[in-house]
N, CA, C and O atoms as CSV, one atom per row, in Angstrom:
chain,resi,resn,atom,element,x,y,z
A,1,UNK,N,N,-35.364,20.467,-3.430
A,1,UNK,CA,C,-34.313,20.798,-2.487
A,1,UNK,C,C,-34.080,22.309,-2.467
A,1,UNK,O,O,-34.164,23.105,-3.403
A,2,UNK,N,N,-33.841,22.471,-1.490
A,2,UNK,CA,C,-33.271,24.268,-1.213
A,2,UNK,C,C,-31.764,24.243,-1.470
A,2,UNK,O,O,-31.029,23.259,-1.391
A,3,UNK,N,N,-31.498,25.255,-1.729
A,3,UNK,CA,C,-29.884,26.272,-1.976
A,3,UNK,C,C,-29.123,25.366,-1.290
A,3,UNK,O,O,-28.771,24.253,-1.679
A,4,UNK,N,N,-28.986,25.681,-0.682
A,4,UNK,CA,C,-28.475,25.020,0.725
A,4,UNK,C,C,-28.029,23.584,0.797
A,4,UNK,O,O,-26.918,23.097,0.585
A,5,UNK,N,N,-29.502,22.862,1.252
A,5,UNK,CA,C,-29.124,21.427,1.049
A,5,UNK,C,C,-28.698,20.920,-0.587
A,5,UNK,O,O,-27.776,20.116,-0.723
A,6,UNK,N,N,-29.166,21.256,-1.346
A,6,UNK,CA,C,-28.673,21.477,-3.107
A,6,UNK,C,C,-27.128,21.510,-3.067
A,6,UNK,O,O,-26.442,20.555,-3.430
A,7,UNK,N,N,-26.630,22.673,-2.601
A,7,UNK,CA,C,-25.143,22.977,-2.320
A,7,UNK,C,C,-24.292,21.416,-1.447
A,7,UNK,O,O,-23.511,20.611,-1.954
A,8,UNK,N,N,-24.772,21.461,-0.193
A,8,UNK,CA,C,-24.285,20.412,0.467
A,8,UNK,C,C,-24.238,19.173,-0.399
A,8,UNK,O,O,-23.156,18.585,-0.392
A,9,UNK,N,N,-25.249,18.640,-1.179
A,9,UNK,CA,C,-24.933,17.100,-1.703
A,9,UNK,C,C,-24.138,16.973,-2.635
A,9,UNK,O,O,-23.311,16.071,-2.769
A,10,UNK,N,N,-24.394,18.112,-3.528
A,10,UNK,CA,C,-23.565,18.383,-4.586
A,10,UNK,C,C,-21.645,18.436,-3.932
A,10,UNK,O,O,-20.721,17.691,-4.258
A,11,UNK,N,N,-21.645,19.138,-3.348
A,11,UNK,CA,C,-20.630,19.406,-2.684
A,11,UNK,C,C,-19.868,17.935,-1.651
A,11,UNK,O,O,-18.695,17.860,-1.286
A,12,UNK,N,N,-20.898,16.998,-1.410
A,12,UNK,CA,C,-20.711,16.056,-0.671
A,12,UNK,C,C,-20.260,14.772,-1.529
A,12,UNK,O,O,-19.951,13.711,-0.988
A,13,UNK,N,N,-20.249,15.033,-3.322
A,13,UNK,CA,C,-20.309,14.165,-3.991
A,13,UNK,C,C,-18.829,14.452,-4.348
A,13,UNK,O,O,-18.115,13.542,-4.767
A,14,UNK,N,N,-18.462,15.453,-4.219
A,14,UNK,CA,C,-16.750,15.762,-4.764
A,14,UNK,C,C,-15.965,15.695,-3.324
A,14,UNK,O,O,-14.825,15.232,-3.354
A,15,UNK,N,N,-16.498,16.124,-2.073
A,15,UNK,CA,C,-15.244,16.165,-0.785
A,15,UNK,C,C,-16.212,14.804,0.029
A,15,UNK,O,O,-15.865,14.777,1.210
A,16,UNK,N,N,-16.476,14.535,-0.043
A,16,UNK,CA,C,-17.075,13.450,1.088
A,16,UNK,C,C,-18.118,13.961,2.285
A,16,UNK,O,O,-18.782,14.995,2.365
A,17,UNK,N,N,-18.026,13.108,2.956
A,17,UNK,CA,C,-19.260,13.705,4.036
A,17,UNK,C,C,-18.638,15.224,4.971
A,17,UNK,O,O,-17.439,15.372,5.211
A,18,UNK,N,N,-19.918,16.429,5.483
A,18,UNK,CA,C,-19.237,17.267,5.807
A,18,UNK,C,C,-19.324,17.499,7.398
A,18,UNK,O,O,-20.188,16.784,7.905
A,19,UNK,N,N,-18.916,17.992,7.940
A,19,UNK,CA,C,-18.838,17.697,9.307
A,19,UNK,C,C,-19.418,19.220,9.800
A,19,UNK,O,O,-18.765,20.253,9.656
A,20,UNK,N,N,-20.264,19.180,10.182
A,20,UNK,CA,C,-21.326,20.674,11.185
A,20,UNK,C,C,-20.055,21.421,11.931
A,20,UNK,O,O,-19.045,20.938,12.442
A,21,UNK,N,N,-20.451,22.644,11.809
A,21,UNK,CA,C,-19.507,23.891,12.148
A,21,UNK,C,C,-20.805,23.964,13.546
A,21,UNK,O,O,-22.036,23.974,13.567
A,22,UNK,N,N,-19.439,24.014,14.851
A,22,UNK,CA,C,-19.711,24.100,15.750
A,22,UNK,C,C,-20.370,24.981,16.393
A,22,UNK,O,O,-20.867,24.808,17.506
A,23,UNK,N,N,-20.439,26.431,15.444
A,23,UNK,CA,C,-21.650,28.007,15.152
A,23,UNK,C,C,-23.135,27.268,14.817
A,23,UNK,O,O,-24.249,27.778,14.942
A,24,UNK,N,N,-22.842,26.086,14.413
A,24,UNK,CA,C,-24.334,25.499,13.381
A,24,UNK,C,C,-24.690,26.662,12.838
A,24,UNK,O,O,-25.768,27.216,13.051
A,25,UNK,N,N,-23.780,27.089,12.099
A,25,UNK,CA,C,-24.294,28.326,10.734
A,25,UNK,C,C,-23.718,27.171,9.377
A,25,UNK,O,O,-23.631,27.630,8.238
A,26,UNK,N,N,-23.421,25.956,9.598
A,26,UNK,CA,C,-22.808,25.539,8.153
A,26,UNK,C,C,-21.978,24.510,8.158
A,26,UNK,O,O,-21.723,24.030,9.263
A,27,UNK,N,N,-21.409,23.969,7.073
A,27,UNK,CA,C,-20.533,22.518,7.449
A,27,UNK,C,C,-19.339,22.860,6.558
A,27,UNK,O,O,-19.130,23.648,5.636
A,28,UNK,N,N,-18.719,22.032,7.154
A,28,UNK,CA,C,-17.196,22.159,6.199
A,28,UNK,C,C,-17.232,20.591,5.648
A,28,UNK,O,O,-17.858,19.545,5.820
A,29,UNK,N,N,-16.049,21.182,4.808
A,29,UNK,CA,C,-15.682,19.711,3.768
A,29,UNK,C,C,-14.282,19.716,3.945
A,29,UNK,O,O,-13.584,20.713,3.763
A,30,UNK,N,N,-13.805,18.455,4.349
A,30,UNK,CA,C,-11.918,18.558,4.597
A,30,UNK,C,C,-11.814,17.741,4.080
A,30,UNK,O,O,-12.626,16.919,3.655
A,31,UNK,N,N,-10.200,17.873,3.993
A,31,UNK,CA,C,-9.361,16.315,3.517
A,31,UNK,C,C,-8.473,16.308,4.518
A,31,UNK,O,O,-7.635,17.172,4.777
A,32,UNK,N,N,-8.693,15.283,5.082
A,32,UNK,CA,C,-8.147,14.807,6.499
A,32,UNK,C,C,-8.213,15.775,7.485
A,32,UNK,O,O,-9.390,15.958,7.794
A,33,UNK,N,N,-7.437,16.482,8.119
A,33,UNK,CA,C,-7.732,17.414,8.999
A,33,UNK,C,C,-7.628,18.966,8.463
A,33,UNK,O,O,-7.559,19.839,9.328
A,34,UNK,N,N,-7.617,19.277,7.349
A,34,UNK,CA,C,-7.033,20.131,5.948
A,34,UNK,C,C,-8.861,20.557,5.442
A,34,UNK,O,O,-9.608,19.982,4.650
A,35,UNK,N,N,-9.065,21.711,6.251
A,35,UNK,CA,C,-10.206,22.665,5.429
A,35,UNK,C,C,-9.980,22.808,3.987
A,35,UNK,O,O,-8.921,23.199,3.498
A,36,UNK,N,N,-11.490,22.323,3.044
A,36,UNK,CA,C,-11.198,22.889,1.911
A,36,UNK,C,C,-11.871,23.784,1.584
A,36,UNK,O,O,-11.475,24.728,0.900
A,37,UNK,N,N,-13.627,23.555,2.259
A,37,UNK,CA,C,-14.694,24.193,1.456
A,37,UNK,C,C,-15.877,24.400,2.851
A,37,UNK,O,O,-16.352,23.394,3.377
A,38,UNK,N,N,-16.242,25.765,3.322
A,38,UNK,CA,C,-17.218,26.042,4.097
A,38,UNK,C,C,-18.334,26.138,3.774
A,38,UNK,O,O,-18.267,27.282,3.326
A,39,UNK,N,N,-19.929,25.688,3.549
A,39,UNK,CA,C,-20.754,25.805,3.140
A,39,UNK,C,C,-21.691,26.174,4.123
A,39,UNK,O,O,-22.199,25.396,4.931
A,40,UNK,N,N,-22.001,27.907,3.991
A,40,UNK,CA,C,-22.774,28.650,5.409
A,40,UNK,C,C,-24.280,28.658,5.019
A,40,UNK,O,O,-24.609,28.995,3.882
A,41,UNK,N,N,-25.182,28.294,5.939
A,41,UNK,CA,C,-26.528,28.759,6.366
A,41,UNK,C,C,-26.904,29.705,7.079
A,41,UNK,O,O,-28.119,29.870,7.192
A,42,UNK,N,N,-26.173,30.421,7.629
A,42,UNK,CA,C,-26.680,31.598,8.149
A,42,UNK,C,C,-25.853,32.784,8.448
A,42,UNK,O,O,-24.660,32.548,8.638
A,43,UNK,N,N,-26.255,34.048,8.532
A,43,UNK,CA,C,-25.128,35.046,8.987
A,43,UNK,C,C,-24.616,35.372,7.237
A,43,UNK,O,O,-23.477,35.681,6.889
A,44,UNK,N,N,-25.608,35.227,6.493
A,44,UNK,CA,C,-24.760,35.371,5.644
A,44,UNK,C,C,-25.605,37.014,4.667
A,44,UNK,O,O,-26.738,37.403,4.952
A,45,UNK,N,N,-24.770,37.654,3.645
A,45,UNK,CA,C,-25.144,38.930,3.008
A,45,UNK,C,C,-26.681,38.693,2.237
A,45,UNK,O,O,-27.069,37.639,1.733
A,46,UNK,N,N,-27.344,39.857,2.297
A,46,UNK,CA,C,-28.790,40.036,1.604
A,46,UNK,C,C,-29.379,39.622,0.515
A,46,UNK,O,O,-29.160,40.317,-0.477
A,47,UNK,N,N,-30.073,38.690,0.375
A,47,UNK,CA,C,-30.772,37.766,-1.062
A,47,UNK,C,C,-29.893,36.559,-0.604
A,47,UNK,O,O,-30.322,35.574,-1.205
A,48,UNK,N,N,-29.061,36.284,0.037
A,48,UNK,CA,C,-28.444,34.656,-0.391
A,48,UNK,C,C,-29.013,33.997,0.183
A,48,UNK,O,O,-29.986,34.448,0.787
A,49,UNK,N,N,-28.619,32.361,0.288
A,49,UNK,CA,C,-29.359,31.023,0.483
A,49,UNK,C,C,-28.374,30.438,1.159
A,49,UNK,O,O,-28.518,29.541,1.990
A,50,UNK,N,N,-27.410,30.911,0.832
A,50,UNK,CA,C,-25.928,29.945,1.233
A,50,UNK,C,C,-24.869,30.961,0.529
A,50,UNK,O,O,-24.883,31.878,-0.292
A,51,UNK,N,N,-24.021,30.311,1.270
A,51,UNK,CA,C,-22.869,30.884,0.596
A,51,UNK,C,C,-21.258,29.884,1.277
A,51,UNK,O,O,-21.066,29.562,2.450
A,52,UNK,N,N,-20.250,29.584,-0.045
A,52,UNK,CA,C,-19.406,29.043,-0.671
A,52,UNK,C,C,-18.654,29.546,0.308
A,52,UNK,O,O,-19.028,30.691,0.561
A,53,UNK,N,N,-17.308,29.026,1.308
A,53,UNK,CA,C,-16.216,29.886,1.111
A,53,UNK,C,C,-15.225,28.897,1.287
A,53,UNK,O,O,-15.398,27.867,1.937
A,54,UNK,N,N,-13.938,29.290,0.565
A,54,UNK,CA,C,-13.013,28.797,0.039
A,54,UNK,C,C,-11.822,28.752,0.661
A,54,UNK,O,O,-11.483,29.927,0.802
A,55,UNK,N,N,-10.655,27.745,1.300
A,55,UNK,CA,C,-9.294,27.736,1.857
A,55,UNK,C,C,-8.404,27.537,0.644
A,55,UNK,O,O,-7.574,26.628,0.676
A,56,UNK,N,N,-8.493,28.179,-0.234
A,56,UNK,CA,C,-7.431,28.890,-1.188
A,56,UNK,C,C,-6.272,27.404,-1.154
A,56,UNK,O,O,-6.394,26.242,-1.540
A,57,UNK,N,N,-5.441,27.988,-0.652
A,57,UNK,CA,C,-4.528,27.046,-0.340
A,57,UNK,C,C,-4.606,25.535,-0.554
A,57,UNK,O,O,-3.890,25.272,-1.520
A,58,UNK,N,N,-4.936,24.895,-0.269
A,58,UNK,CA,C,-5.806,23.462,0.515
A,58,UNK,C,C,-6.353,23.179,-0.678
A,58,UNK,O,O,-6.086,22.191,-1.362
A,59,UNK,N,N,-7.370,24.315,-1.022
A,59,UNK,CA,C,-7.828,23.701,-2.594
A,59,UNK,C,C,-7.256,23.869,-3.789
A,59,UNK,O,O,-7.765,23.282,-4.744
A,60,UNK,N,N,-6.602,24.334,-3.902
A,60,UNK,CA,C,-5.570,24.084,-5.253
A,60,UNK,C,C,-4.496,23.043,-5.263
A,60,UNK,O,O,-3.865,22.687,-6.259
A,61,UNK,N,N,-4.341,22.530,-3.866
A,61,UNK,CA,C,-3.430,21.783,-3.580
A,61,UNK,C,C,-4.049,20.128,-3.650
A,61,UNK,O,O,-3.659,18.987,-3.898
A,62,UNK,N,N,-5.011,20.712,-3.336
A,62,UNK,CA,C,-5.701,19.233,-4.172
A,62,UNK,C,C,-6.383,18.950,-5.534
A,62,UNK,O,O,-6.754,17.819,-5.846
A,63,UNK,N,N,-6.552,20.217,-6.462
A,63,UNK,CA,C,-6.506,20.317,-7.539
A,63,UNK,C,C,-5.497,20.112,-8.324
A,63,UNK,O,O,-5.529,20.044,-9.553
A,64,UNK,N,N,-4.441,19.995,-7.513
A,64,UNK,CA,C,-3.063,20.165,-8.397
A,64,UNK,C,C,-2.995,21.421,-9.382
A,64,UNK,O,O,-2.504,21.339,-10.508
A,65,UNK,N,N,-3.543,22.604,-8.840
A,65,UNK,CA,C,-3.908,23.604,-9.319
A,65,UNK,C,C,-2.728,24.980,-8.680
A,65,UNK,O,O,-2.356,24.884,-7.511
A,66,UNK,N,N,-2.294,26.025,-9.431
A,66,UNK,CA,C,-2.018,27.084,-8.691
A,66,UNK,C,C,-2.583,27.679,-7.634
A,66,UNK,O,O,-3.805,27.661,-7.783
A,67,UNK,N,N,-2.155,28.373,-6.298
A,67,UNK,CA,C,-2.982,29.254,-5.685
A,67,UNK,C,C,-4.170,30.048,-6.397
A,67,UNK,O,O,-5.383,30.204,-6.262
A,68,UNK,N,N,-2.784,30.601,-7.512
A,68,UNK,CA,C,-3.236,31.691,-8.168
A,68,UNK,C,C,-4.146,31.928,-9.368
A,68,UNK,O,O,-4.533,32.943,-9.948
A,69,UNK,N,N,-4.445,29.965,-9.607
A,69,UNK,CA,C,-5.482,30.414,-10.571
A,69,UNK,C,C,-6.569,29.636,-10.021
A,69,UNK,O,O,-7.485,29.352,-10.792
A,70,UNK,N,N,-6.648,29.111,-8.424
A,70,UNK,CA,C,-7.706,29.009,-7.652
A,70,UNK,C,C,-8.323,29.855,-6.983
A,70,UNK,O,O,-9.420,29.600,-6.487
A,71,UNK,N,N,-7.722,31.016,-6.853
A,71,UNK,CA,C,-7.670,32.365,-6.558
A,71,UNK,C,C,-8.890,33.391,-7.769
A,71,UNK,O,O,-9.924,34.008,-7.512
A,72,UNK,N,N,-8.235,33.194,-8.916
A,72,UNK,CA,C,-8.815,33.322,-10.010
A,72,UNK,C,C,-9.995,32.590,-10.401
A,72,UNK,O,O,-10.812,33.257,-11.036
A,73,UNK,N,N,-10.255,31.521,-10.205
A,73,UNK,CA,C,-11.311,31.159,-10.476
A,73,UNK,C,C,-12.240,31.321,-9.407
A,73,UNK,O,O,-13.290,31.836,-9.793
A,74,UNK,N,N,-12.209,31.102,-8.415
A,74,UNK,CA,C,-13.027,31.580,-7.236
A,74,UNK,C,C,-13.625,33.393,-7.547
A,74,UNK,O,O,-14.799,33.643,-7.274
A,75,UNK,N,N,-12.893,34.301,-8.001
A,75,UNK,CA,C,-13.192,35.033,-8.125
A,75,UNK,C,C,-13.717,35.656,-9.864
A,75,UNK,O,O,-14.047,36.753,-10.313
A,76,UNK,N,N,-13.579,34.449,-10.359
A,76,UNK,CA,C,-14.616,34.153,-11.704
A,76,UNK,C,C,-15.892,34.054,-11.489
A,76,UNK,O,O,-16.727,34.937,-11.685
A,77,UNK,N,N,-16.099,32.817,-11.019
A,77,UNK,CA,C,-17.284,32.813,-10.239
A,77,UNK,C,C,-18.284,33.806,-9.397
A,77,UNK,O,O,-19.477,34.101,-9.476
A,78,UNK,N,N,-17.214,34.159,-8.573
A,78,UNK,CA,C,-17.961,35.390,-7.884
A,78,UNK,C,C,-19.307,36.481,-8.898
A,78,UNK,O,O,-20.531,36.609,-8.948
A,79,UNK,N,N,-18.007,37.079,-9.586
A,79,UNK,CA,C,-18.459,37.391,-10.214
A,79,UNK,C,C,-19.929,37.054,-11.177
A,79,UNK,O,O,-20.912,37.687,-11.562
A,80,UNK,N,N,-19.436,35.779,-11.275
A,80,UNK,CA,C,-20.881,34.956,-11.911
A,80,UNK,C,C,-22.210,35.051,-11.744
A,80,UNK,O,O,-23.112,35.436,-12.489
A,81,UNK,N,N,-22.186,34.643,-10.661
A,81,UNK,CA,C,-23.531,34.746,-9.633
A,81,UNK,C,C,-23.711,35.930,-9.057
A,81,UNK,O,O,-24.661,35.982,-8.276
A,82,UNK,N,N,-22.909,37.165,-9.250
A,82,UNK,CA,C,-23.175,38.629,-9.140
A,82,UNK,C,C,-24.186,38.941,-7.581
A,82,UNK,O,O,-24.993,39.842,-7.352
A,83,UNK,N,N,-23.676,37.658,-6.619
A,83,UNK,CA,C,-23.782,38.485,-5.238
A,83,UNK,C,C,-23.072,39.111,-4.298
A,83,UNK,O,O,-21.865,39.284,-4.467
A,84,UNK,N,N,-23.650,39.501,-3.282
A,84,UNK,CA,C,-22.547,39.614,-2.322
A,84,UNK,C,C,-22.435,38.570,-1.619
A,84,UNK,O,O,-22.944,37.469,-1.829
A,85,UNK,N,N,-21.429,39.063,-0.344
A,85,UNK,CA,C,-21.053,38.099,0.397
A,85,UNK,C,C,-20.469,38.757,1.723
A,85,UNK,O,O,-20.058,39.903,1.907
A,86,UNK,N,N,-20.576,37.466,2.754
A,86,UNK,CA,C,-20.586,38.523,4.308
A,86,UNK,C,C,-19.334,37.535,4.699
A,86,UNK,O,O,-19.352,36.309,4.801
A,87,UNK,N,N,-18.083,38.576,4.913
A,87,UNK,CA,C,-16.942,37.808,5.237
A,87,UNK,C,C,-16.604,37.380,6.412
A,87,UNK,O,O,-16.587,38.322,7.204
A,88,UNK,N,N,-16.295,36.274,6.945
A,88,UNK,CA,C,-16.222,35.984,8.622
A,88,UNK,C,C,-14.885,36.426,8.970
A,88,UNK,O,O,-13.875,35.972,8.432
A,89,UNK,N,N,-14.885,37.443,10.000
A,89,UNK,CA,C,-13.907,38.055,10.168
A,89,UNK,C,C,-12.203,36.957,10.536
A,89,UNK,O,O,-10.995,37.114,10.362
A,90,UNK,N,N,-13.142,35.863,11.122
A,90,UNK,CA,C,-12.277,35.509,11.600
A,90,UNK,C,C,-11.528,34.369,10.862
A,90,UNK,O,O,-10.489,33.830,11.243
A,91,UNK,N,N,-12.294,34.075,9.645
A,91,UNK,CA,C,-11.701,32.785,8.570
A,91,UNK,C,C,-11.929,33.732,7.108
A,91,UNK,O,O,-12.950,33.601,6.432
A,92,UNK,N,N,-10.859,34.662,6.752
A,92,UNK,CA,C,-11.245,35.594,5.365
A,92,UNK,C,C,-10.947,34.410,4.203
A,92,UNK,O,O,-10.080,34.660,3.366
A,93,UNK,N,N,-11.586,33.256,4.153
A,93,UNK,CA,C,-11.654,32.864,3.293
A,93,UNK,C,C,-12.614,33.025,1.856
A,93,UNK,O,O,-13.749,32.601,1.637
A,94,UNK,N,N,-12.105,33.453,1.379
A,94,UNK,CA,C,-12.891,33.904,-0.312
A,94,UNK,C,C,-14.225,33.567,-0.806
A,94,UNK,O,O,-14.091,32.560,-1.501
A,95,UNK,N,N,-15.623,33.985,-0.772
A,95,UNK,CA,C,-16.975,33.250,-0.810
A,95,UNK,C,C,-17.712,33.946,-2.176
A,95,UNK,O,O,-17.450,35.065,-2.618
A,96,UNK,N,N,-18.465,33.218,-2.593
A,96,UNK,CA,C,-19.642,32.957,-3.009
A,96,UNK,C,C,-20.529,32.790,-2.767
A,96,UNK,O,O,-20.932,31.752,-2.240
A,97,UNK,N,N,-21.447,34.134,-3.175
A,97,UNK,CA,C,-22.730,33.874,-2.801
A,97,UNK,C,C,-23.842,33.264,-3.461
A,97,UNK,O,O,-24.204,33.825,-4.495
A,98,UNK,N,N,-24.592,32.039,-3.029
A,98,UNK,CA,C,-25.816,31.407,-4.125
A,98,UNK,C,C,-26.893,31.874,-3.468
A,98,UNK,O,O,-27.135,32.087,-2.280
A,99,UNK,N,N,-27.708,32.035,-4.836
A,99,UNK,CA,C,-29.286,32.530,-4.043
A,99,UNK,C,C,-30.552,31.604,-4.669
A,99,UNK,O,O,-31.723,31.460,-4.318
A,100,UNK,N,N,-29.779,31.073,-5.715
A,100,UNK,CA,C,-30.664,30.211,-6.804
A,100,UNK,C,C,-29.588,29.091,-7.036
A,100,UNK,O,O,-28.364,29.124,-6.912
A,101,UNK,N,N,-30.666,27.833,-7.510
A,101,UNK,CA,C,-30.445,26.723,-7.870
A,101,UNK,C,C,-29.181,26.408,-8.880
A,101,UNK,O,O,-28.328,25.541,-8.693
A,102,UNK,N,N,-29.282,27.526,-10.251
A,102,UNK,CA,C,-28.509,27.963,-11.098
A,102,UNK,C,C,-26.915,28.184,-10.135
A,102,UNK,O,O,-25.911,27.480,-10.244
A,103,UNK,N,N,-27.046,28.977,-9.526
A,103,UNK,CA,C,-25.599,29.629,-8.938
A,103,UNK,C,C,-25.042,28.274,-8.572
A,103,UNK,O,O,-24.013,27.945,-9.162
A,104,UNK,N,N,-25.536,27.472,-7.728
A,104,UNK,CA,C,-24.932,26.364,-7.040
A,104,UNK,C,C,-24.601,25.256,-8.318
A,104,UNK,O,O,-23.593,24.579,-8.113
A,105,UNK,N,N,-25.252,25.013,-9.482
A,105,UNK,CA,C,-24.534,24.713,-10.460
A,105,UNK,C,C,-23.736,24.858,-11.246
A,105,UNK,O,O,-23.204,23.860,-11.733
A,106,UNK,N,N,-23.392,26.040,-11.621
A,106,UNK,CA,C,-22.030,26.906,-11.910
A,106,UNK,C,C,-20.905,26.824,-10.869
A,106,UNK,O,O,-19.827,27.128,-11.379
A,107,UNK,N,N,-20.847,26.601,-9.950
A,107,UNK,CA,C,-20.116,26.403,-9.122
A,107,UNK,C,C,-19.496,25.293,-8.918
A,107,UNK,O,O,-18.276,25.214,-8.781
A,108,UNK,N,N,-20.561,24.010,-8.867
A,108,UNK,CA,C,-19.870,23.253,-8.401
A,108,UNK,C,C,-19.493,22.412,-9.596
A,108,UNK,O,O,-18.852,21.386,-9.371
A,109,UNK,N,N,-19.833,22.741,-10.925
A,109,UNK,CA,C,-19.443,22.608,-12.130
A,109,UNK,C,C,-18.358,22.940,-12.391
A,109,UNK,O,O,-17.641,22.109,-12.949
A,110,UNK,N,N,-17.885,24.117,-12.127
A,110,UNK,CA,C,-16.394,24.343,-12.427
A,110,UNK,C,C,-15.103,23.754,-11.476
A,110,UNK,O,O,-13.878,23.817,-11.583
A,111,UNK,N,N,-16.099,23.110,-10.430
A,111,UNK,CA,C,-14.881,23.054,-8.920
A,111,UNK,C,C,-15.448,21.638,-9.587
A,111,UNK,O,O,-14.442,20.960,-9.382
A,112,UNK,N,N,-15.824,21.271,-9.855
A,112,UNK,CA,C,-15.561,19.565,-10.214
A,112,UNK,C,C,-14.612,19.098,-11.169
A,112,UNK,O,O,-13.717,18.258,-11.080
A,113,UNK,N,N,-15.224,20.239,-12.636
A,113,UNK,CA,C,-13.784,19.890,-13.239
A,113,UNK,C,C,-12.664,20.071,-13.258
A,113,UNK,O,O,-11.924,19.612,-14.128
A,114,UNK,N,N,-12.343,20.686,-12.431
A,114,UNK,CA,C,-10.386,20.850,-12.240
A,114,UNK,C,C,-10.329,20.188,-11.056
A,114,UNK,O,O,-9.246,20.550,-10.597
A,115,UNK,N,N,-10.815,19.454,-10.292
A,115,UNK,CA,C,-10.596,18.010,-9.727
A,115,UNK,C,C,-10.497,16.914,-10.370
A,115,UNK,O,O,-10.128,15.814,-9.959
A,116,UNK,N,N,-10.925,17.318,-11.675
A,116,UNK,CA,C,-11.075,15.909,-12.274
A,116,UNK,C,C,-10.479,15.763,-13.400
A,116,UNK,O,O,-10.752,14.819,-14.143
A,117,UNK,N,N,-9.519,16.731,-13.712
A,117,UNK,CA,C,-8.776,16.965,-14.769
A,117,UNK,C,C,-8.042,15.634,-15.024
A,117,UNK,O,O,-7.256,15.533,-15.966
């Protein structure tokens, strides 16, 4: 599997099925009509495969988590996988960039367990 589709199943196993972004650059993952998690294929910063981005809000709220330490961990991560990332002007939601197999497991490793706390 590629980055990408890797990301999506993984990702499809914690939010459910994801519904195609009408750009077809990527799919989202909601809870009910409530964005949690954007997962982009294209348009995205130099070396990546995909890239993560995050409705802050929405997901801590279903973590039963703070903003502020979903905030924090999102930007743990970042850090992690030490890419960049190309922000959509128009949804500044918080991203991650994966370029390898590795990145997308760190990721969705940590966003699983504080769902599942």
């Amino acid at each position: 599997m590629g980055v990408f589709s890797d990301a999506q199943a993984q990702l499809s196993e914690l939010f459910g099925v994801a519904r195609p972004l009408v750009s077809g650059n990527g799919v989202r993952f909601r809870s009910g009509s409530t964005g949690l998690v954007t997962l982009y294929s294209r348009n995205l910063a130099s070396g990546n495969l995909a890239e993560i981005a995050f409705k802050v809000k929405n997901l801590a709220a279903k973590a039963g988590q703070s903003e502020d330490s979903m905030a924090s961990l999102i930007e743990r991560l970042r850090l992690e996988t030490g890419q960049a990332v190309s922000i959509n002007t128009n949804y500044k939601w918080p991203r991650i960039g994966l370029s390898k197999k590795e990145h997308v497991d760190i990721v969705i490793s940590a966003i699983s367990s504080i769902l599942h706390k």
